[in-house]
C-alpha positions as CSV (number, residue, x, y, z in Angstrom):
1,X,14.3,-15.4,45.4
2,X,17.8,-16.0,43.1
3,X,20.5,-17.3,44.7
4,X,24.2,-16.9,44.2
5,X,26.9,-19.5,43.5
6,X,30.7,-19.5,43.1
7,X,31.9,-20.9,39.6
8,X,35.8,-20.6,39.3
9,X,36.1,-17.6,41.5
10,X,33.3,-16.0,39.9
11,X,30.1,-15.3,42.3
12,X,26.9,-15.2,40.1
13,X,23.5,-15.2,40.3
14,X,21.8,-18.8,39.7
15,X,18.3,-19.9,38.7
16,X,16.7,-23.0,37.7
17,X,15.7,-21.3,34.1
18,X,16.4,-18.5,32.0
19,X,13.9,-17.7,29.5
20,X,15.8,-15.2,26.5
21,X,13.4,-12.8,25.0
22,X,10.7,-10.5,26.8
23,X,8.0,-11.1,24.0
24,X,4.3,-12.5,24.2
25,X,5.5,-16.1,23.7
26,X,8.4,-16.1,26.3
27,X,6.6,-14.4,28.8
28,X,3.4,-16.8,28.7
29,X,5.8,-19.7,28.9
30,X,8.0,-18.2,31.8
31,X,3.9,-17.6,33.0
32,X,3.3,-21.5,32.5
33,X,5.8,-22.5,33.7
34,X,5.5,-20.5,37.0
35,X,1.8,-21.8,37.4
36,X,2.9,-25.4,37.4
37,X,6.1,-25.1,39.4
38,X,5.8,-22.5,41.9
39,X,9.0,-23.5,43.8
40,X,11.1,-22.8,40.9
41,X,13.8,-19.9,40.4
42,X,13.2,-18.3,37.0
43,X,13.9,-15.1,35.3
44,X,13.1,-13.6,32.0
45,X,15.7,-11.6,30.5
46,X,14.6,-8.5,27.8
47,X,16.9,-6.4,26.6
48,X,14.7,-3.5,26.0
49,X,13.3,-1.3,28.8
50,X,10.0,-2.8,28.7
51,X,8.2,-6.1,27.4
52,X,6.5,-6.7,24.0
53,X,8.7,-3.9,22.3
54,X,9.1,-5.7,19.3
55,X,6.8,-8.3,17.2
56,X,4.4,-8.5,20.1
57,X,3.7,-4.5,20.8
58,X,3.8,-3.9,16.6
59,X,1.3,-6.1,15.7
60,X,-2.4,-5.8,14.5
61,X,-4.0,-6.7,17.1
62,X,-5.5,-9.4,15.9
63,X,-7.1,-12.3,18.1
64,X,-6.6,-14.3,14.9
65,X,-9.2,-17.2,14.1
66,X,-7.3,-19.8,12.3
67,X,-8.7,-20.2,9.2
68,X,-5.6,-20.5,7.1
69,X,-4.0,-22.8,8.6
70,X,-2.8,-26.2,7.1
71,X,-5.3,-28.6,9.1
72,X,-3.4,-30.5,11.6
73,X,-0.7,-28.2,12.2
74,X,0.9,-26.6,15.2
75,X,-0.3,-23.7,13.9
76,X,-4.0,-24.5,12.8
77,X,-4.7,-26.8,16.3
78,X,-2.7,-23.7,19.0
79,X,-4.3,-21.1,17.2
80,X,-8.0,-22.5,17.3
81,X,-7.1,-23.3,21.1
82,X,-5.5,-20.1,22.1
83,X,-8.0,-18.1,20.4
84,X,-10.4,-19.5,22.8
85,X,-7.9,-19.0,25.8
86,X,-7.0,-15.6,25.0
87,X,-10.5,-14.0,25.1
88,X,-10.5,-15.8,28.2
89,X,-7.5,-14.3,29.5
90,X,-8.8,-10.9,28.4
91,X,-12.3,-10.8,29.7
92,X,-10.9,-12.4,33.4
93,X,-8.0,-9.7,33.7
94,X,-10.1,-6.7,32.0
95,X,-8.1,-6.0,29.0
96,X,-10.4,-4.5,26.3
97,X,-10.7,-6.5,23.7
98,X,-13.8,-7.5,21.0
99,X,-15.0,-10.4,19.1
100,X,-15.9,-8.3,16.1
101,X,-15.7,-10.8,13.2
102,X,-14.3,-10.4,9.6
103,X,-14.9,-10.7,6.3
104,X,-12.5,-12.1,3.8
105,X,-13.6,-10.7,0.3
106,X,-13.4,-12.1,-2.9
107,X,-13.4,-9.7,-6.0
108,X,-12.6,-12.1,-8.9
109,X,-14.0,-15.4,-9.8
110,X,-11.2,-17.3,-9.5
111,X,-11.2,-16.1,-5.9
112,X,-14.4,-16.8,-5.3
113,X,-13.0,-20.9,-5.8
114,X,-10.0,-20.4,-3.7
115,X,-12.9,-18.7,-1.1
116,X,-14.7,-22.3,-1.0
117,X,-11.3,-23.3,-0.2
118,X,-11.1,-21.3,2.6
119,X,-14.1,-22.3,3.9
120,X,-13.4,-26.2,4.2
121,X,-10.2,-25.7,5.9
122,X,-11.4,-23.4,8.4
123,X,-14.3,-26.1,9.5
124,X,-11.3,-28.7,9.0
125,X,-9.7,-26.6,11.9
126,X,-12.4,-26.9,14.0
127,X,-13.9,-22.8,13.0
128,X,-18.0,-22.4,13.8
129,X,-20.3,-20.4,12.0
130,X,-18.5,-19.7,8.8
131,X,-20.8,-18.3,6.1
132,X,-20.2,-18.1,2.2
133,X,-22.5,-14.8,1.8
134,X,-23.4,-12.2,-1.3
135,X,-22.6,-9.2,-2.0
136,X,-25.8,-7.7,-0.5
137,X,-25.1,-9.4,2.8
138,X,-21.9,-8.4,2.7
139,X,-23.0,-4.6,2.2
140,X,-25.4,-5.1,5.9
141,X,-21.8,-5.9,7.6
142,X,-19.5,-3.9,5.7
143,X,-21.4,-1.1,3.9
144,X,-18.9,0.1,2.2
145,X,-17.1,-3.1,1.1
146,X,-17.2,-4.4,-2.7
147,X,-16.7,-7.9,-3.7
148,X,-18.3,-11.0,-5.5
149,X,-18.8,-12.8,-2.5
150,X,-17.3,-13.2,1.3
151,X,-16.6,-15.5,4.0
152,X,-18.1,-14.6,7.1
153,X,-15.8,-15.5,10.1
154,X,-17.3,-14.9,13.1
155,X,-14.5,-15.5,15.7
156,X,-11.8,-13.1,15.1
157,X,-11.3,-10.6,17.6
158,X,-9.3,-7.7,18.6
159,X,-7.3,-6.8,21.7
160,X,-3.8,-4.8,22.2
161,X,-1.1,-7.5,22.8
162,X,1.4,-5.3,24.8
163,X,-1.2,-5.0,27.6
164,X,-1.2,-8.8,27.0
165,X,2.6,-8.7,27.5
166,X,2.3,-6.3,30.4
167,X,-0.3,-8.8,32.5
168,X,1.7,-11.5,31.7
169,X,4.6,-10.0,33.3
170,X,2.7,-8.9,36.3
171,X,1.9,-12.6,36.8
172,X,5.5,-13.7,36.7
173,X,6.7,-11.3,39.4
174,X,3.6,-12.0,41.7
175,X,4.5,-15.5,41.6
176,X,7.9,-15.5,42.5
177,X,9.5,-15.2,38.8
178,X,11.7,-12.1,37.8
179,X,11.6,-10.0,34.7
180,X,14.1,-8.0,34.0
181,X,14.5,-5.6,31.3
182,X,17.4,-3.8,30.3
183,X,19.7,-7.5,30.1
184,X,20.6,-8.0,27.0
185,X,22.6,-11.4,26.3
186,X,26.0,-10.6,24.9
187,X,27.9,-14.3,25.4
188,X,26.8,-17.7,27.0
189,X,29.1,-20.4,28.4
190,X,28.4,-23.8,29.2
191,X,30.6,-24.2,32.8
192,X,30.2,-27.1,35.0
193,X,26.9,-28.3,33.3
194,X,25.0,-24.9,33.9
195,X,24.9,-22.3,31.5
196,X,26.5,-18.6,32.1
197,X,24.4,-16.0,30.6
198,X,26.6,-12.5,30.3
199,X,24.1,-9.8,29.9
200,X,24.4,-6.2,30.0
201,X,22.7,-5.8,33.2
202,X,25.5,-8.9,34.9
203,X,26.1,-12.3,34.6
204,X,23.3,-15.1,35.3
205,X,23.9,-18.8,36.0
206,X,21.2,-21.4,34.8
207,X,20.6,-24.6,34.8
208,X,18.3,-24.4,31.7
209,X,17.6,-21.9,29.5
210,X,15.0,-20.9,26.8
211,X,15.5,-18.9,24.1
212,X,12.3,-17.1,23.0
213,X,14.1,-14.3,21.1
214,X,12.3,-13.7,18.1
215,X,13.7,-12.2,15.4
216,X,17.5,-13.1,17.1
217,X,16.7,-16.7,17.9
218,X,19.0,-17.5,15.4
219,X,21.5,-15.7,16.2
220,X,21.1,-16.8,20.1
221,X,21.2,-20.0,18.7
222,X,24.5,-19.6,17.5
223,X,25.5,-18.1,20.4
224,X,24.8,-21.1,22.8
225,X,26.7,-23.1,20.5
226,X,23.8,-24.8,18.5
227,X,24.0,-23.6,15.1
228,X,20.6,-23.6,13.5
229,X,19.4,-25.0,10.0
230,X,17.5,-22.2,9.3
231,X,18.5,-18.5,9.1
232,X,15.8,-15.7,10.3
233,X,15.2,-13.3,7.9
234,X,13.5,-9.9,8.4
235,X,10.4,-8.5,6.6
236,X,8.7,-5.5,7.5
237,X,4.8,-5.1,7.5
238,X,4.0,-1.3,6.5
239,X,0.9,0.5,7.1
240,X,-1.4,3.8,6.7
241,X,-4.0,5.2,9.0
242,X,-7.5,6.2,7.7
243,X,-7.7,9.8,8.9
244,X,-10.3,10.2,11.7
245,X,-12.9,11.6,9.5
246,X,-12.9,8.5,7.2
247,X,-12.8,6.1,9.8
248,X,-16.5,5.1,9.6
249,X,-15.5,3.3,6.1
250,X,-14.9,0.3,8.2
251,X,-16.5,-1.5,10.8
252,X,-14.7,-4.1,12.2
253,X,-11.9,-6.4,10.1
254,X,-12.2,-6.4,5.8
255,X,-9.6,-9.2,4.5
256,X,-8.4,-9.8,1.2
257,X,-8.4,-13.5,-0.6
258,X,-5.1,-14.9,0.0
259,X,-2.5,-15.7,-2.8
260,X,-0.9,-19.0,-2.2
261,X,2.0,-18.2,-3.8
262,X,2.4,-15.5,-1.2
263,X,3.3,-16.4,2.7
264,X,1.7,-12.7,3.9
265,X,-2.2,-11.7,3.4
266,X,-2.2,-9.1,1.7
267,X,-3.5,-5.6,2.2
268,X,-6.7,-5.7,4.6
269,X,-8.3,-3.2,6.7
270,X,-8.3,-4.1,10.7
271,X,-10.2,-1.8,13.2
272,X,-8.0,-1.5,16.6
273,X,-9.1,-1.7,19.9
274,X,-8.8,1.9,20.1
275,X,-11.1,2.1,17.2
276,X,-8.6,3.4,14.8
277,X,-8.1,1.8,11.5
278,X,-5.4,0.2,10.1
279,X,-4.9,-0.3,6.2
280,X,-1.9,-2.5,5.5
281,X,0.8,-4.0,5.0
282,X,2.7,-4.1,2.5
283,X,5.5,-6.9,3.6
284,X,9.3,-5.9,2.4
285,X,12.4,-6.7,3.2
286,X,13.8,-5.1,6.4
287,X,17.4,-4.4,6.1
288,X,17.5,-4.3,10.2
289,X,16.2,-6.8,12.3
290,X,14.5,-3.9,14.1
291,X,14.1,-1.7,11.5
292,X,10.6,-0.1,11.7
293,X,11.0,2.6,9.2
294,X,12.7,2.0,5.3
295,X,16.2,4.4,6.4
296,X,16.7,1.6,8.9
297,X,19.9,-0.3,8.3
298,X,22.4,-2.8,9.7
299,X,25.4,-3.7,7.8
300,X,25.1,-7.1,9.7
301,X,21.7,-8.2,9.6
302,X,21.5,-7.3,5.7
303,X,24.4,-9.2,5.4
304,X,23.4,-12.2,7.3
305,X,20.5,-11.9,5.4
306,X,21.7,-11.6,1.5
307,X,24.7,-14.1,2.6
308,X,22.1,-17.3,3.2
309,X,21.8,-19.6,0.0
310,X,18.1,-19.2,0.9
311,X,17.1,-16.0,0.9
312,X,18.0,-15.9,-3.0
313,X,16.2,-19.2,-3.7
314,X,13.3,-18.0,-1.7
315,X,13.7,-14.4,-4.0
316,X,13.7,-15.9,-6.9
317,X,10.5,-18.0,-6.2
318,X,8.4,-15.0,-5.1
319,X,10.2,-12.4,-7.3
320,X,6.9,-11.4,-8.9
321,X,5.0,-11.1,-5.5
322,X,7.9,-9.6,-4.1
323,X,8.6,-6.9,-6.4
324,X,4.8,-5.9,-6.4
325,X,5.0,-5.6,-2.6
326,X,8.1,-3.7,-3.0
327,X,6.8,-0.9,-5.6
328,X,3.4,-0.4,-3.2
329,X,5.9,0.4,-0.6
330,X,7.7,3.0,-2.9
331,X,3.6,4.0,-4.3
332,X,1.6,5.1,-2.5
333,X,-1.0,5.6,-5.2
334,X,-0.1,1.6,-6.1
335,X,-0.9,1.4,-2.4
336,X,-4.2,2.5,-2.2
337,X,-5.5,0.7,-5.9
338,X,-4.9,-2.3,-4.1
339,X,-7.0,-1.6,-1.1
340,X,-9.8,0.2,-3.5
341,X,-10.0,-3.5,-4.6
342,X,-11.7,-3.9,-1.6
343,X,-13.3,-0.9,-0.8
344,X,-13.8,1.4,-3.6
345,X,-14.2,4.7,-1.8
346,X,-11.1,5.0,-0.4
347,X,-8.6,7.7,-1.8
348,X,-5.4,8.8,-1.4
349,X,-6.2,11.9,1.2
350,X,-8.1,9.6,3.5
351,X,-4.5,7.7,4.4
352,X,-1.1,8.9,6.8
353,X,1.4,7.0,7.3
354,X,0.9,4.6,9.9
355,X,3.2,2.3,12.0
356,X,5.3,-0.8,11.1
357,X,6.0,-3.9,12.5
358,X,8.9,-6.9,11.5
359,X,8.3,-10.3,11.1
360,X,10.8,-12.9,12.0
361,X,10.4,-15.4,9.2
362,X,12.5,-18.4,9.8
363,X,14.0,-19.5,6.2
364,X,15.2,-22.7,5.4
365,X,18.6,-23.6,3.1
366,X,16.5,-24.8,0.6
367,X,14.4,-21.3,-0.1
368,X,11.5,-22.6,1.6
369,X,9.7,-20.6,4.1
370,X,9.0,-22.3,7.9
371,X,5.6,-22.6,8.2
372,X,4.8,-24.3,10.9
373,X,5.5,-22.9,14.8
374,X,9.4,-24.4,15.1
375,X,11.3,-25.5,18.0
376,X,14.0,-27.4,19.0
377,X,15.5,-29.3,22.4
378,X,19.7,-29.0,22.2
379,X,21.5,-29.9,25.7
380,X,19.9,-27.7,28.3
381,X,18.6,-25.4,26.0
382,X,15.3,-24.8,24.3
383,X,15.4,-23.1,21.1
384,X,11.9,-21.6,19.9
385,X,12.9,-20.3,16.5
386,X,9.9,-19.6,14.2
387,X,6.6,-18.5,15.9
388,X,5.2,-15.9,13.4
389,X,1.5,-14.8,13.5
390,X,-0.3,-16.4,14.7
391,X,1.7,-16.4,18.0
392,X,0.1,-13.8,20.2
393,X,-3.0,-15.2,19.4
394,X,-1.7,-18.6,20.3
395,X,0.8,-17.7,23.1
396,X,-1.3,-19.5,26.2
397,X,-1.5,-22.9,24.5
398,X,1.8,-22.2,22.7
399,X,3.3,-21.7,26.2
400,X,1.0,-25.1,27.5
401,X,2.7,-27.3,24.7
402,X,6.5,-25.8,25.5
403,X,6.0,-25.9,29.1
404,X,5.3,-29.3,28.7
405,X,8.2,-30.4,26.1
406,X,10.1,-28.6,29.2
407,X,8.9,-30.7,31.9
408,X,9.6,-33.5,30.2
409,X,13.2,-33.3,28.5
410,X,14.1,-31.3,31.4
411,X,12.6,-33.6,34.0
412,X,11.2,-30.8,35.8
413,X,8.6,-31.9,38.5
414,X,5.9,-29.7,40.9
């Protein structure tokens, strides 16, 4: 139960944490967290009327494998893990979900090489049963895929993360925790060593907070008086359907090589739970942080954007990339060349417009791109500020590793 306390003439509610940001990654650490201190007061605040609403509900779906990873990262090492513990976590609370497998195609030679690449890093990262296979065996999985060659990667999976989101919630409240949606942080103040969190559902005293607020960690940041180093800037993953009729083109997941130049994968094919068919994305700027269509616009989040020294240096980098993805956004006939690449058969008629989904891609001063899963301890606050894909995937042993940088700076004990 919350408590109330007086500060200065002013009666608010208190709790022992705050956790900002109603997504897959705060809720499995306000979920942790529960789990190892029962007798704790904590409430998750989401602005929205419901969790996962943003980068968690508009993902693929993807229960990703970690095969790209840079061995020995955060990322590489929590993804491999929380692969493993999401299935887990799906099969023991019945959320539908399949390990399908995918293929990751190669259809030039000097893809083929960067393929082999692939390969070593994803047994570097701890990946089993990884096959370099032909294009006949290639046809008996995906019969309708085209390519020199493929890697096989058996344990990628599917599964819808806002049910994720949903259960996770559900475990908060049965264990004591609060969720409440509908609070969206407006100002914090630091008053007699506690932070006061003014939402738009009331005020909220803490003792330590967590700011899990994806593509506003930032600007949360800012807010609780710890200017960041790196500035989050929005890009926008844009995708068609395959009409019903066409969906038997793919069976389960069909992934392009990667370009290393290029942070995103490129356009794939990724069957949903539901068993429609995703073709996508192109990756483009967003000029609003939640802006899910291209007529979306914020005068302040384009100019926070185009105003850090970063963004240009990072534009000018990937300006090739960048203005390819940008003219497949405007094209749809550039669109779909690129996914014939992968599967010839596919035209034009077979696609509608599909949904979207923004990525909060933490930039640095310096043009470079965060890659690595990000946070940072300041006072009382913990500030998570880049955890892109694969975070739902990750979000259980993401949420192990916080809780216990928590415990310990905190000095939190059961």
């Amino acid at each position: 139960m919350l408590s109330c306390k007086r500060i200065e003439n002013l009666v608010v509610e208190n709790v022992d944490i705050a956790v900002i940001g109603g997504g897959v990654v705060g809720l499995a650490v306000a979920r942790e967290l529960l789990l190892r201190l029962p007798r704790i007061r904590l409430a998750v605040l989401e602005k929205e009327t419901d969790v996962g609403r943003h980068q968690s509900g508009h993902n693929s779906g993807v229960i990703h494998s970690g095969l790209y990873y840079k061995p020995g990262s955060l990322k590489a090492r929590l993804c491999v893990e929380g692969a493993d513990a999401m299935v887990a976590f799906c099969r023991k609370e019945g959320i539908p979900h399949e390990v399908c497998g995918k293929v990751v195609v190669a259809t030039s030679p000097d893809e083929v090489t960067r393929l082999e690449d692939l390969r070593q890093r994803g047994e570097a990262n701890g990946l089993q049963g990884l096959k370099h296979i032909g294009p006949a065996e290639l046809r008996e999985i995906e019969p309708h895929a085209a390519g020199l060659a493929a890697l096989r990667v058996p344990s990628t999976g599917i599964t819808d993360y806002a049910n994720v989101c949903r259960k996770y919630a559900e475990h908060i409240r049965s264990r004591g925790g609060e969720v409440r949606t509908g609070s969206e942080l407006r100002a914090v103040v630091q008053r007699n060593g506690e932070c006061i969190l003014d939402t738009s559902a009331g005020e909220l005293s803490t003792h330590f907070a967590i700011s899990c607020a994806g593509l506003f960690s930032d600007r949360v940041s800012r807010m609780a008086g710890h200017p960041p180093e790196i500035a989050i800037v929005p890009f926008r993953g844009e995708y068609y359907d395959l009409i019903p009729a066409r969906q038997d083109l793919v069976k389960h997941l069909i992934y392009p090589v990667p370009d290393p130049r290029f942070p995103f994968l490129g356009v794939h094919f990724t069957r949903r739970i539901t068993g429609t068919v995703d073709a996508g994305p192109n990756a483009v700027l967003a000029l609003r942080r939640e802006g899910y269509r291209a007529r979306d616009f914020s005068w302040r989040d384009t100019w926070e954007s185009l105003r850090f020294a970063g963004f240009w240096r990072m534009s000018l980098r990937m300006l090739g990339p960048g203005l390819g993805e940008q003219y497949r956004s405007w094209n749809k006939t550039a669109f779909v060349r690129a996914l014939q690449r992968l599967l010839p058969e596919i035209r034009e008629q077979d696609l509608v417009p599909g949904g979207s989904g923004v990525r909060a891609q933490a930039l640095k001063r310096d043009g470079s791109l965060v890659d690595d899963f990000a946070f940072t301890f300041s006072g009382n606050w913990l500030h998570v500020y880049n955890v892109p894909s694969p975070a739902a995937t990750a979000s259980l042993a993401i949420a192990r590793v916080l809780a216990d940088q928590v415990q310990q700076q905190f000095g939190l004990s059961a």
